[in-house]
C-alpha positions as CSV (number, residue, x, y, z in Angstrom):
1,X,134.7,117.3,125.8
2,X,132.5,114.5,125.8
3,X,131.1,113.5,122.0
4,X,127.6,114.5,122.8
5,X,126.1,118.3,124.0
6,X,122.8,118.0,125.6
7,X,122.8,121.2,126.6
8,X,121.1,120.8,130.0
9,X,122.1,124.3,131.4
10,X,120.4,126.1,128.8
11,X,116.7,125.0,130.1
12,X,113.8,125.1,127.7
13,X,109.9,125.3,127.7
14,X,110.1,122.2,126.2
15,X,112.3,120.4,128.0
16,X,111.5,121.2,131.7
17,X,108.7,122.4,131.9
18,X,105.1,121.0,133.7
19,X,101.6,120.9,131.8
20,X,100.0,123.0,134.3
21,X,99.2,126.7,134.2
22,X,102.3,128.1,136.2
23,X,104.7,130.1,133.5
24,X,107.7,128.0,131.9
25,X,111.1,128.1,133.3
26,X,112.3,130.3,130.9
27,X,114.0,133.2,132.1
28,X,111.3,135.5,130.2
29,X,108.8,133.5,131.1
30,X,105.4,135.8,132.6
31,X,102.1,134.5,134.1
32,X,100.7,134.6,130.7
33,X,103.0,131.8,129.6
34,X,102.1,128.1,128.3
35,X,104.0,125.7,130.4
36,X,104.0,121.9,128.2
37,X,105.7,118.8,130.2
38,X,106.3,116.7,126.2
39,X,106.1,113.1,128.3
40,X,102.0,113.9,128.6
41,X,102.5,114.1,125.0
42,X,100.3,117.4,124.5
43,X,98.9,118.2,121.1
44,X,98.6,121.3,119.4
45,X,94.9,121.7,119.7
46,X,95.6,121.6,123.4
47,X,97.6,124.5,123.3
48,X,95.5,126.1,121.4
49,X,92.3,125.6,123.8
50,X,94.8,126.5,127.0
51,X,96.2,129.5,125.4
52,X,92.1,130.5,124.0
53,X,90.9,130.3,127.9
54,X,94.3,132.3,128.8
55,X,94.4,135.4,126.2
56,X,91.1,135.0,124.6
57,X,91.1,138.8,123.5
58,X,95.2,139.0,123.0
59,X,95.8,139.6,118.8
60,X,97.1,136.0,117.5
61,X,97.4,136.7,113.8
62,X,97.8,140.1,112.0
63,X,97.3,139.7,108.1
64,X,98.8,142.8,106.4
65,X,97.4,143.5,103.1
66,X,98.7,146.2,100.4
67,X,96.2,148.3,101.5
68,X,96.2,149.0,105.4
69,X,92.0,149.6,105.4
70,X,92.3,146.1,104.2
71,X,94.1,144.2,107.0
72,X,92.4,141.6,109.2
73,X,92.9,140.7,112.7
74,X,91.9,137.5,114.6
75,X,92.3,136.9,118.6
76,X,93.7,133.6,120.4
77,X,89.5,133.4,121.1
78,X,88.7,133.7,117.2
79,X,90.9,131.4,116.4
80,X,89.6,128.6,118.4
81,X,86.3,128.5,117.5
82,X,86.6,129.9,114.0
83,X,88.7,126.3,113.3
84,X,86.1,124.5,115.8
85,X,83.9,125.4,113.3
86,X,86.0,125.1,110.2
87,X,86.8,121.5,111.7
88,X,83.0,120.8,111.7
89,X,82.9,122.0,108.3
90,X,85.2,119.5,107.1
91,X,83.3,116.6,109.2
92,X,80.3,117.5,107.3
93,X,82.7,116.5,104.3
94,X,83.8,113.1,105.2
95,X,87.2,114.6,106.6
96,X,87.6,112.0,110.0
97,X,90.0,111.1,112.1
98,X,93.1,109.5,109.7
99,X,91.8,110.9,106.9
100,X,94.6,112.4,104.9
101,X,94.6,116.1,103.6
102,X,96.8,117.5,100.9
103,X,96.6,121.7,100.6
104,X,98.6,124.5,98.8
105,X,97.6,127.7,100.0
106,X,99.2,130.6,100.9
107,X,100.2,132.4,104.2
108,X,96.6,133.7,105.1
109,X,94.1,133.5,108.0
110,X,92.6,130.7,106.2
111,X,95.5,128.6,105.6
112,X,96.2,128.8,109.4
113,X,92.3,128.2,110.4
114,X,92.1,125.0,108.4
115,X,95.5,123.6,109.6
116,X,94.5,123.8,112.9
117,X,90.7,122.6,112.2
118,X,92.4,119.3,110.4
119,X,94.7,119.3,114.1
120,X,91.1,119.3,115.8
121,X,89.7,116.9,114.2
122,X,93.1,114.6,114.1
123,X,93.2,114.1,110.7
124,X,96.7,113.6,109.0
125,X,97.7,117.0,106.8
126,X,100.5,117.3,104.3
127,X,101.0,121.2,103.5
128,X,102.4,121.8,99.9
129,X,104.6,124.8,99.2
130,X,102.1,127.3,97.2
131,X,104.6,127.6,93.9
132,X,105.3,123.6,93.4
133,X,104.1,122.8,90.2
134,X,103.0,119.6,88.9
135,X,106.0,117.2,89.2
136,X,106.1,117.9,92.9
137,X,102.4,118.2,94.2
138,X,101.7,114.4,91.6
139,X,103.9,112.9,93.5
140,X,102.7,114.6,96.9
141,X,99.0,113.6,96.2
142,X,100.0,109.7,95.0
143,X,102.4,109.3,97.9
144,X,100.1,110.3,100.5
145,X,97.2,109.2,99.0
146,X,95.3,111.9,99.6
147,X,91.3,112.1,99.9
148,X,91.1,115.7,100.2
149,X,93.1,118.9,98.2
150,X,92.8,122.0,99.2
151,X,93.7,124.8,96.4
152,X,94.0,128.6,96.6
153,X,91.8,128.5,93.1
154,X,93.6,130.7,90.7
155,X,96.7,132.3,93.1
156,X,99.2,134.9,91.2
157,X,98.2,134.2,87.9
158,X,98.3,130.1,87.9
159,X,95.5,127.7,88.1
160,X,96.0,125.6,91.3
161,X,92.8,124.2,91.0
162,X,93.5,123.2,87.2
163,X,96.3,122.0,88.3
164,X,94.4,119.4,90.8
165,X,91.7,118.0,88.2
166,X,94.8,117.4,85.7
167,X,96.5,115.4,88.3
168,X,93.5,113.2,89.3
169,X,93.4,114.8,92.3
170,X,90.4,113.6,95.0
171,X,88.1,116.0,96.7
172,X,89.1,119.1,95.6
173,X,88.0,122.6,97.0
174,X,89.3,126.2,97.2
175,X,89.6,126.8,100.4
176,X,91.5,131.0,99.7
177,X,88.7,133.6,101.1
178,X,86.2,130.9,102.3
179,X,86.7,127.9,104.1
180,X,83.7,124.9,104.8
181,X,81.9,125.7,108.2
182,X,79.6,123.8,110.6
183,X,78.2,123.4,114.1
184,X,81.4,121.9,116.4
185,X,78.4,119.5,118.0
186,X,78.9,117.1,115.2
187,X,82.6,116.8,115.9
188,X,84.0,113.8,118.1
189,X,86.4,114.6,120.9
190,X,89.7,116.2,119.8
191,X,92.8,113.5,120.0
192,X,94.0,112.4,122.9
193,X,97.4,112.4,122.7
194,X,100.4,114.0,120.6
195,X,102.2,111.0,119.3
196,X,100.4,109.7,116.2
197,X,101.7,110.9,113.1
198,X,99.3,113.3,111.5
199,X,102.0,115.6,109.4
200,X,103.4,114.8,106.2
201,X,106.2,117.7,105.2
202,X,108.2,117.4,101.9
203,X,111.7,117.7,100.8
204,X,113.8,117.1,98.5
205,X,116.8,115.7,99.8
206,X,119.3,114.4,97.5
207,X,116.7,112.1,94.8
208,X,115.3,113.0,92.4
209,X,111.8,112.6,93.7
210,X,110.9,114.6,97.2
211,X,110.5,112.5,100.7
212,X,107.5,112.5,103.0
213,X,108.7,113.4,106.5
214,X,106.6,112.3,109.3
215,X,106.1,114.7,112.3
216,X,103.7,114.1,115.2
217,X,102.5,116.9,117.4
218,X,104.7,116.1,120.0
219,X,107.7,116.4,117.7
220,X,106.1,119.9,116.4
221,X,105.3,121.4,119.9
222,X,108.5,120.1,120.7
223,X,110.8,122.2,117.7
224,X,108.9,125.1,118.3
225,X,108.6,125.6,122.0
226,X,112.7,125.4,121.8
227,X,112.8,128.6,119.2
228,X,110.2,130.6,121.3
229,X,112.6,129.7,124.3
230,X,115.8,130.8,122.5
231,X,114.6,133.6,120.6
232,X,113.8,135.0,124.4
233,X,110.3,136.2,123.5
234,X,107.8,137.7,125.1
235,X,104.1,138.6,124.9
236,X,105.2,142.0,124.3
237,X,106.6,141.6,121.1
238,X,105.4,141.0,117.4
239,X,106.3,138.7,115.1
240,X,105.7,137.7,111.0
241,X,105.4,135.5,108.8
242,X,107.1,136.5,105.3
243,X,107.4,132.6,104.4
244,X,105.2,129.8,103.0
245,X,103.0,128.4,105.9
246,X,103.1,125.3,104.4
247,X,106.9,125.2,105.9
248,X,107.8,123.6,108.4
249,X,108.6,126.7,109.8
250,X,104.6,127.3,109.6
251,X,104.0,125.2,113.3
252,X,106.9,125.9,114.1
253,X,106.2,129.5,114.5
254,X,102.8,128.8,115.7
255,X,103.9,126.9,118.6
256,X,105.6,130.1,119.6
257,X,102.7,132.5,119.5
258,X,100.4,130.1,121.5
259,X,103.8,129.2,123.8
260,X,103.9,133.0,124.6
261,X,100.9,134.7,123.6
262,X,102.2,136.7,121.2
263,X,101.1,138.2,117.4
264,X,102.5,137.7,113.8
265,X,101.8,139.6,111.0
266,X,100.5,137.2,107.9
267,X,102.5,138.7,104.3
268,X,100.8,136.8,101.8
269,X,103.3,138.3,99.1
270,X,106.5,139.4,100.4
271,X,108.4,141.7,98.5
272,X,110.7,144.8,99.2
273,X,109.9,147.6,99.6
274,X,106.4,147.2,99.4
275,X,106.3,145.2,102.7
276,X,108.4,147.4,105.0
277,X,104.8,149.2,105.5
278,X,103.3,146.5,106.9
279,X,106.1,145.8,109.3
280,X,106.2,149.5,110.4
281,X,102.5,150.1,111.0
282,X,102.1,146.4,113.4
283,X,105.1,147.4,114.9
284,X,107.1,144.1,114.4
285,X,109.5,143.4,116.5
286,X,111.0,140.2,115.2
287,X,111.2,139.4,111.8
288,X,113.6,137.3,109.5
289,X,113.2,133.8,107.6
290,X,116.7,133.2,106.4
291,X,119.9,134.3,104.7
292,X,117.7,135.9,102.0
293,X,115.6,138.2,104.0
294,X,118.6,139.4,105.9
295,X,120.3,140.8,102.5
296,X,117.0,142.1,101.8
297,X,116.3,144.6,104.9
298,X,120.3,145.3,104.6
299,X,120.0,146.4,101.0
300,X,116.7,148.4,101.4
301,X,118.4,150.2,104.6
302,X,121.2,151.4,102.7
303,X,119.0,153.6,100.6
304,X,118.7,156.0,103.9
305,X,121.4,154.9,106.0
306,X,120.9,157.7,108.7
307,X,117.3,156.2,108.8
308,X,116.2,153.1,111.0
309,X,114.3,150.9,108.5
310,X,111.8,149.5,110.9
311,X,112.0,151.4,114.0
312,X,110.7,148.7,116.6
313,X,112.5,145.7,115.1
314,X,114.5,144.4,117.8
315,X,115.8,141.2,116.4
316,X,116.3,139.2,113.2
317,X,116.0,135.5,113.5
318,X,115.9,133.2,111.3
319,X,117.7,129.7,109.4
320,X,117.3,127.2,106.5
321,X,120.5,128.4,104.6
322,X,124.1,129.2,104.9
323,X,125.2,132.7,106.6
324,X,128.4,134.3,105.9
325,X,129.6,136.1,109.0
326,X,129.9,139.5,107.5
327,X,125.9,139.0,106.9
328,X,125.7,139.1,110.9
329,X,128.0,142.1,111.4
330,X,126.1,144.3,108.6
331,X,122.9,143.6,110.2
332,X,124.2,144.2,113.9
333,X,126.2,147.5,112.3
334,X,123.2,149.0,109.9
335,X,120.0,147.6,111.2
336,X,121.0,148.3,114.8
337,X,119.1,144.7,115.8
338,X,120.6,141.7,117.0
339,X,120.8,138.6,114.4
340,X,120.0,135.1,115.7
341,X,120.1,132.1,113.4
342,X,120.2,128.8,113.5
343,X,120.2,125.3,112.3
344,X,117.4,123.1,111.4
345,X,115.7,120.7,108.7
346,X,112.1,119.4,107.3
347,X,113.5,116.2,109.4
348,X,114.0,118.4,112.4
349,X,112.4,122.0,112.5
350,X,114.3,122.6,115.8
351,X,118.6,121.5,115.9
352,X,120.4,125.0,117.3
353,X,119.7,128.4,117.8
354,X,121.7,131.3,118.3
355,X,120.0,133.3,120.9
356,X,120.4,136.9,121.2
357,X,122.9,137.0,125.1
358,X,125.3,135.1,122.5
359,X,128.7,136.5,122.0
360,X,128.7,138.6,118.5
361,X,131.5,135.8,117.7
362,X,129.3,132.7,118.7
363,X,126.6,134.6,116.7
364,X,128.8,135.2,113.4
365,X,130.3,131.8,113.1
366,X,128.1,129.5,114.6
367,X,124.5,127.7,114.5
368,X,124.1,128.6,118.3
369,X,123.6,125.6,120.6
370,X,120.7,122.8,120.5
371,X,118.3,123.0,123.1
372,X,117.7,120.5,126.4
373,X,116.3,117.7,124.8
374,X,118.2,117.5,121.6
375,X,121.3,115.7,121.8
376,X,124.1,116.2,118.7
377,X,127.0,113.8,117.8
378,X,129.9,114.3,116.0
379,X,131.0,111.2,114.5
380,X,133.2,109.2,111.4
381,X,130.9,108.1,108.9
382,X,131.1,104.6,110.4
383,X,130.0,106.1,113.5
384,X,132.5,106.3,115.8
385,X,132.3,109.8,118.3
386,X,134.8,111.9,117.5
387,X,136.5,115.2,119.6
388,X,135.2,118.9,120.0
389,X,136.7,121.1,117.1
390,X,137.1,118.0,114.4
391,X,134.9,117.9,111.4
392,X,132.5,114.5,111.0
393,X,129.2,113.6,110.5
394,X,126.0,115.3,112.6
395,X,123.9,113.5,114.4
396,X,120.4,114.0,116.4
397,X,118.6,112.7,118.7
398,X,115.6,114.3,120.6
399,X,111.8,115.3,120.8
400,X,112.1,117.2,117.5
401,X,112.8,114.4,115.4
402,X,110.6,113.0,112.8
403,X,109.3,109.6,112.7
404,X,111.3,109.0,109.5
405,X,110.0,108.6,105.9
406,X,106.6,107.7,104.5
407,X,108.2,105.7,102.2
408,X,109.9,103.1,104.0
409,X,112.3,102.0,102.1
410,X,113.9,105.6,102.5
411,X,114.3,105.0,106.4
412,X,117.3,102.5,105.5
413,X,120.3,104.0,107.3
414,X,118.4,106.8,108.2
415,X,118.5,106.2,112.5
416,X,122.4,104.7,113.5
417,X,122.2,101.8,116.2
418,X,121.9,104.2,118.7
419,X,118.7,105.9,117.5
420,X,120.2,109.2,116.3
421,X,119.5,110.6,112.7
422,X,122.2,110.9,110.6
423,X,122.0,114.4,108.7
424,X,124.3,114.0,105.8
425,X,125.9,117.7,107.3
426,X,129.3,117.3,108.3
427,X,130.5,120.0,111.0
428,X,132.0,120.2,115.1
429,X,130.9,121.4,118.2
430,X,132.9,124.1,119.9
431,X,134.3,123.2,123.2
432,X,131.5,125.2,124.7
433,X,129.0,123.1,122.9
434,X,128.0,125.2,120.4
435,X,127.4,124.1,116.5
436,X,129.6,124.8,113.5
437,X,128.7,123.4,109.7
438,X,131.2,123.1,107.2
439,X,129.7,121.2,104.8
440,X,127.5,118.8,103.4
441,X,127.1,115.1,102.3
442,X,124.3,115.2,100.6
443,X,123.6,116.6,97.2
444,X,121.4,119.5,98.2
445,X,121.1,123.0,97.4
446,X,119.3,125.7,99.6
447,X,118.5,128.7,98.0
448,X,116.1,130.6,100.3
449,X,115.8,128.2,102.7
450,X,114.4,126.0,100.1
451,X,116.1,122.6,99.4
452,X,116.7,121.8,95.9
453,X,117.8,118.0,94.4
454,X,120.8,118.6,92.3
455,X,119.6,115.3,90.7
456,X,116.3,116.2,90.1
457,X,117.5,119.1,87.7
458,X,120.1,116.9,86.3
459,X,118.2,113.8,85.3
460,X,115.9,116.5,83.5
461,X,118.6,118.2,81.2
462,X,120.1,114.6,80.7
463,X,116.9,114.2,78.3
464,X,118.6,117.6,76.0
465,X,120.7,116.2,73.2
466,X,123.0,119.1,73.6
467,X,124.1,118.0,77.0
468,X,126.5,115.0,77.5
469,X,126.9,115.4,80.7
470,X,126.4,117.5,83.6
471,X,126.5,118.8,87.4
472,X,124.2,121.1,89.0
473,X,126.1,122.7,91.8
474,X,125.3,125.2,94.9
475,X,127.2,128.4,94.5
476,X,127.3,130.6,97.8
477,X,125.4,134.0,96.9
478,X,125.0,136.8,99.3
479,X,121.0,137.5,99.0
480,X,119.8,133.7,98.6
481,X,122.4,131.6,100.3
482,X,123.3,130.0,97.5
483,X,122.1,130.0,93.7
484,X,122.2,127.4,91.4
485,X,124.4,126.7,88.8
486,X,124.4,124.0,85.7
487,X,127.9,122.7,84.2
488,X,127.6,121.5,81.5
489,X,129.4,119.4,79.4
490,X,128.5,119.4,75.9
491,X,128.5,116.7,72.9
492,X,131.5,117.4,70.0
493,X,130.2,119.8,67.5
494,X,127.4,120.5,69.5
495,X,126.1,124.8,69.0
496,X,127.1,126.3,72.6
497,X,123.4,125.8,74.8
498,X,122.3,129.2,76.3
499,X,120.8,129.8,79.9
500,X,117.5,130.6,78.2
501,X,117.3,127.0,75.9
502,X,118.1,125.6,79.6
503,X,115.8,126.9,81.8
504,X,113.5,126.9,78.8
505,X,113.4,122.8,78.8
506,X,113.3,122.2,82.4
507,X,110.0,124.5,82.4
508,X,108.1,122.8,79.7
509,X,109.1,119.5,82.2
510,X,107.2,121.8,85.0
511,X,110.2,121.9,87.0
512,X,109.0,124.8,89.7
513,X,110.9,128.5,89.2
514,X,112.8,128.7,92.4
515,X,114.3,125.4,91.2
516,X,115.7,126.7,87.6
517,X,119.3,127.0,87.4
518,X,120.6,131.2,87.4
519,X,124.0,130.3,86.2
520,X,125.3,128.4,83.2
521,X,128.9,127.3,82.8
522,X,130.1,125.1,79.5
523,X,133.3,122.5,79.8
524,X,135.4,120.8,77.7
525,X,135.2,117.7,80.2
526,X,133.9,117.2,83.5
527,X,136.6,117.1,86.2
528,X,136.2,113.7,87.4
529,X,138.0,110.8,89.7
530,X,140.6,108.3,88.4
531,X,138.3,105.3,89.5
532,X,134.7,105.3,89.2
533,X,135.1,108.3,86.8
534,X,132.7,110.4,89.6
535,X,131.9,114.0,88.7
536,X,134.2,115.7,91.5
537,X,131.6,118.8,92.1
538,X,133.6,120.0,94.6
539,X,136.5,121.2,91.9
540,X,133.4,122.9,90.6
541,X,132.4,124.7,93.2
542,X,136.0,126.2,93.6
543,X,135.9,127.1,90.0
544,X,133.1,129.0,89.9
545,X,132.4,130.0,93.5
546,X,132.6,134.2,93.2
C-alpha cells in the first residue's frame, strides 16, 4: 500500500468532470446535472447562473417555519435575480469588488440571498456563527477589517446589532426580513475566475484566539461538488439545513443543490420535536449535520418505535464530530436509513465521505474514503510516509484546501515541503484506502461539530483566584460528540468552586454558551510529566471518560 490514497476509481463531479452542459460522470448523474472542469476555475456565481438557465422553476430553498401557512419557497430562477438585485443593493452602499463583509445571521432565505449577492459582486465575506458573542465576533471584525456588518437586529432574545455599535463595528445594517435592493444595471461584470480569496471562515483551533481560514470559490465548489457526488444524490431528493449557514458546511451544501438541482429545507431554530414537522411535510429525504443530530432523531424515534419517524428520509449524512459505531448501527436498526459520515474541517470542508454502497463495517468504523482530487498521507511527525494500518499524522493535499491563515504568521508549519496540510489528527488508512481517526494533536474540542480552544476557556478561569491550575478536556458524549469538562486544581484552603461559580465567570468574560464547560471535576494535583511538569490531559480523559 503505497503512503498516499488518491482515490482515482472513485470519480467525482469535481474531479473529472468538463464545464459544459453534458451531466457529470457520476454514476447518478441525469441531464439536469451541473458538470464543473475546477482547472477553468469556475465560481459560485457561475453555477448559480448555469443551474438558473437549467431549472429556473425547480424549488432551491424551502424555509420551514413553526407555522406551515408561514413557510416560504424560492426557485433556482428567484434566486438569481433576487441576489442580482440584493448585489445591486449593496453597490448602491459602497460594497465593491474586495470590499470585505462581516455578517451573523441566521439560516434564512436572506442569509443565503446576500451570500451569494456578496459572491456576485466579488466582494470578500466572512460569515460569523449567529450565537458568538463579543470575544469572538471583536476579534472577527478587527482581523478582517471589515467595512460592512451585517446583524440579525435583535435574534432570540440578544441584541446583535448592540452588540456591533459596542464593538466599533463599521457599516452596520440588519439585514433578517429585509435585505438592500437595487437595479443589477449598476453592477460591473461578475468575477472572472474562482481563485481569489473572497471567504474568510473562523475556528478556533488550539489558541486562544480563533484563525481566519481563507477559501476561494474554487476550493468551495471544489469540497462540495465531492459531498453531492458521495452522498449519491439526486434531483429527486430533498435535503435541510438544521445548522448555522455561516458554517462552512453553509457552501458546502449549496454547491450541492446547484451541483444537482435539488431543494433544502431552511430550520432557522432547530429543535426536537418541534422540527420533525417540517421534515415530514417537505418530505426530506436527507437530513443529518453531525454526531448530535443523529442521537437526536434516535432518541425522538424511540418514543414510537413501531413508527417510522420521517417516512421519506432515506439517508443521514453528516460530520464535524466523533461517531461511535453503535451510533451507526442504531440509526441503520431504528431509523431504517442508511448513515453516511465523514471527515472534514473549516481548513478543508471536503476530506472523506462515507457513501451509502459502503459496507455497514466501513460505514461504522470509518470516515469513508477522500474523493479524486484529495490526496491523504500518513506520516511521523517529522514527515516521513508511513504503512497502511499504522497510526501517524494526516495529511492533505487537494482542490479543497484553504489558502492558509489570514494571519500569516499562523501559516508557519502549516503546508510540509511537499505542499500538504498538516491536520494535527493522527489516524491510518485501511488497506482499501479508506480513513480511520484515532486521535488528535491539537487541543481541540468538538461538541456539535463546533470546535472549541481548550486554551481559550483555560486562560479565562486562570483569572479566578480559586483555581491554581487547570485543564479543560473533551469527554466523549453520546448526543454531542463530546462535552466539555474543567479540572480543576484548587489553591490550599481554598472553599470547593461549584459548576455554577464557573460557568458564572466565564459568562460575565462573554465566553459564548456552547463553549461553557458541562462538567466540573476538583484534584488534589494535576497529573503531570516528570520533565517539563506538562499537564498529561490524556490521564484525564481516562479518568473521567464515562
Amino acid at each position: 500500500m503505497p503512503d498516499t490514497t488518491d482515490a482515482t476509481d472513485s470519480p467525482t463531479v469535481a474531479a473529472t468532470a468538463t464545464a459544459t452542459d453534458s451531466p457529470t460522470d457520476s454514476p447518478t448523474a441525469t441531464a439536469t446535472d451541473i458538470a464543473i472542469d475546477l482547472s477553468r476555475s469556475p465560481t459560485l456565481w457561475d453555477l448559480i447562473a448555469r443551474r438558473a438557465a437549467m431549472t429556473p422553476d425547480a424549488p432551491v430553498l424551502i424555509e420551514a417555519a413553526e407555522d406551515p401557512a408561514h413557510d416560504r419557497r424560492l426557485t433556482f430562477g428567484e434566486l438569481r435575480t433576487r441576489s442580482e438585485e440584493v448585489a445591486a443593493g449593496l453597490y448602491d452602499m459602497g460594497v465593491r469588488p474586495g470590499t470585505v463583509v462581516a455578517w451573523q445571521l441566521p439560516t434564512r432565505i436572506e442569509t443565503v440571498l446576500l451570500s451569494i449577492a456578496l459572491a456576485r459582486i466579488g466582494a470578500v465575506q466572512t460569515p460569523v456563527i449567529p450565537f458568538y458573542r463579543d470575544r469572538e465576533v471583536g476579534f472577527a471584525l478587527r482581523e478582517s477589517k471589515a467595512e460592512f456588518f451585517a446583524s440579525p437586529g435583535t435574534w432570540r432574545g440578544f441584541d446583535h446589532t448592540a452588540m456591533a455599535e459596542r464593538l466599533g463595528a463599521r457599516g452596520v445594517f440588519e439585514a433578517y426580513d429585509s435585505l438592500p435592493a437595487g437595479d443589477p444595471a449598476v453592477l460591473p461584470a461578475p468575477p472572472s475566475e474562482g481563485t481569489s480569496v473572497r471567504w474568510i471562515y473562523w475556528t478556533s483551533g488550539t489558541t486562544s484566539d480563533p484563525k481566519g481560514v481563507l477559501h476561494t470559490d474554487r476550493s468551495l465548489i471544489a469540497g462540495g461538488s465531492c459531498l453531492a457526488h458521495a452522498l449519491h444524490l439526486t434531483p429527486a431528493d430533498v435535503g435541510s439545513m438544521a445548522f448555522p449557514f455561516a458554517h462552512i458546511a453553509g457552501p458546502d451544501y449549496t454547491v450541492m443543490l446547484l451541483l444537482y438541482g435539488f431543494p433544502a429545507v431552511l430550520f432557522e431554530k432547530f429543535a426536537m420535536p418541534d422540527a420533525l414537522d417540517g421534515y415530514r411535510r417537505h418530505g426530506v429525504t436527507v437530513a443529518g449535520g453531525s454526531t448530535a443530530f443523529y442521537s437526536m432523531f434516535l432518541t425522538e424515534q424511540r418514543k414510537a418505535p413501531s413508527t417510522p419517524l420521517i417516512p421519506s428520509l432515506r439517508l443521514l449524512a453528516g460530520g464535524g464530530a466523533p461517531k461511535p459505531p453503535e451510533i451507526y448501527h442504531a440509526v441503520v436498526r431504528e431509523l431504517g436509513c442508511q448513515l453516511t459520515h465523514g471527515y472534514g474541517m473549516t481548513e478543508v470542508p471536503m476530506i472523506t465521505m462515507g457513501a451509502p454502497d459502503d459496507t455497514p463495517e466501513n460505514l461504522a468504523t470509518t470516515e469513508g474514503r477522500p474523493p479524486a482530487g484529495m490526496s491523504i498521507r500518513i506520516t511521523t511527525a517529522a514527515g516521513t510516509p508511513l504503512p497502511a494500518g499504522t497510526d501517524g499524522e494526516v495529511r492533505l493535499c487537494g482542490e479543497a484546501v484553504c489558502q492558509g491563515y489570514l494571519d500569516a504568521a499562523q501559516n508557519t508549519d502549516v503546508f510540509d515541503a511537499d505542499g500538504y496540510l498538516i491536520t494535527g489528527d493522527l489516524g491510518h488508512l485501511t488497506p482499501d484506502g479508506y480513513l480511520v481517526l484515532t486521535g488528535r494533536s491539537k487541543d481541540v474540542i468538538i461538541r456539535k461539530g463546533e470546535n472549541i480552544s481548550a486554551k481559550e476557556i483555560e486562560d479565562l478561569l486562570h483569572e479566578l483566584p480559586a483555581i491554581a491550575d487547570v485543564a479543560v478536556i473533551g469527554l466523549p458524549d453520546p448526543e454531542r460528540g463530546e462535552r466539555v469538562c474543567a479540572v480543576v486544581e484548587q489553591p490550599a484552603g481554598a472553599t470547593p468552586l461549584t459548576l455554577p461559580e464557573l460557568t458564572a465567570h466565564l459568562r460575565a468574560q462573554g465566553l459564548s454558551t456552547h463553549k461553557l464547560p458541562e462538567q466540573l471535576e476538583l484534584v488534589e494535583a494535576l497529573p503531570r510529566n516528570d520533565a517539563l511538569r506538562k499537564v498529561l490531559k490524556y490521564k484525564l480523559r481516562e479518568r473521567y471518560a464515562k
